[in-house]
ZATOR-59102 format. One record per residue (C-alpha): residue number from 1; x, y, z. Coordinates in Angstrom, 3 decimals, decimal comma. Layout:
<sites>
SITE   pos         xx         yy         zz
SITE   NUM          X          Y          Z
...
</sites>
This chain:
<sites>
SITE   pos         xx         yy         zz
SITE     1      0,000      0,000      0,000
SITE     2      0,804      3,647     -0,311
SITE     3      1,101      6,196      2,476
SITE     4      2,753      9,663      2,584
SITE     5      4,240     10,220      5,578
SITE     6      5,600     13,319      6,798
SITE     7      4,827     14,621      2,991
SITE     8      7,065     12,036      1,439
SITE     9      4,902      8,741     -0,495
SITE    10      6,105      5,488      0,733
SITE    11      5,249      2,089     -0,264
SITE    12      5,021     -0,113      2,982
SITE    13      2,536     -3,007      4,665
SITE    14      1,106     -2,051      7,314
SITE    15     -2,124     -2,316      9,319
SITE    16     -2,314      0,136     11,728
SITE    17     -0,657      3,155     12,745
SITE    18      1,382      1,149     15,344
SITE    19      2,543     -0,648     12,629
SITE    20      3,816      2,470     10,482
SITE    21      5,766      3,507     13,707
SITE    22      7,571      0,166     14,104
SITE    23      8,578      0,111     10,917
SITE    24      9,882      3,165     10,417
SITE    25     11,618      2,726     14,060
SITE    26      9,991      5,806     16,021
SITE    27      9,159      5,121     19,688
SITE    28      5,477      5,942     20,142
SITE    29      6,123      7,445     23,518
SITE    30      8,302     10,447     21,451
SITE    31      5,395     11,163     18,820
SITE    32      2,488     13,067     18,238
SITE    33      0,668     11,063     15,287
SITE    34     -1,780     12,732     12,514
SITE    35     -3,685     10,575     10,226
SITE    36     -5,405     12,559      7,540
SITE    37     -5,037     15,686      9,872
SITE    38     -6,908     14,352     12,702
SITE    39     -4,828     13,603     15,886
SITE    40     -4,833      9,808     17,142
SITE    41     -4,928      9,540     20,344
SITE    42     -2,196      7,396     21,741
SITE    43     -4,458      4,747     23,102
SITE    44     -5,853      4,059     19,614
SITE    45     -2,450      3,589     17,796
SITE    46     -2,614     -0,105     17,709
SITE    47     -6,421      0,192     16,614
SITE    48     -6,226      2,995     14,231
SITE    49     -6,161      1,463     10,739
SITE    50     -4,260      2,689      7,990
SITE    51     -5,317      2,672      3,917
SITE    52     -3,927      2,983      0,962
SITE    53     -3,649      6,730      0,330
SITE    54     -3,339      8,310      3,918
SITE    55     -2,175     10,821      4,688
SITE    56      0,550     10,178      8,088
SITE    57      2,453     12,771     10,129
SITE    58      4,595     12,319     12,542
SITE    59      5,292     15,918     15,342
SITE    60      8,331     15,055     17,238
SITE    61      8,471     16,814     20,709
SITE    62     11,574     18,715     21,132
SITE    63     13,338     19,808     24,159
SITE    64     15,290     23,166     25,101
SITE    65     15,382     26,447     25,946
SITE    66     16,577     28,100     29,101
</sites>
């Protein structure tokens, strides 16, 4: 199936959107996940399904300032 992720089309099985995070290696407890610009809760990442044609982005929290 086909996804874009992060505005970039990929080509990848996958399920759910705990499956899109395994395989592209990102720890679930670092992300903030949008699936056709909805938020997913992070309860609902194992039973969110993916299909061909979503639309995935991943918002990385970042750390810093003074």
């Amino acid at each position: 199936m086909q996804i874009t992720i992060n505005g970039k089309p990929e080509e990848l099985q996958a399920d759910t959107i705990m499956d899109v995070l395994k395989h592209k290696d990102i720890d679930p407890h670092m992300v903030a996940v949008e699936l056709n610009t909805q938020i997913v809760e992070r309860d609902q990442l194992d039973t969110t399904n993916v299909r061909d044609g979503d639309k995935v982005e991943f918002l990385f929290y970042m750390g810093g300032g003074t």
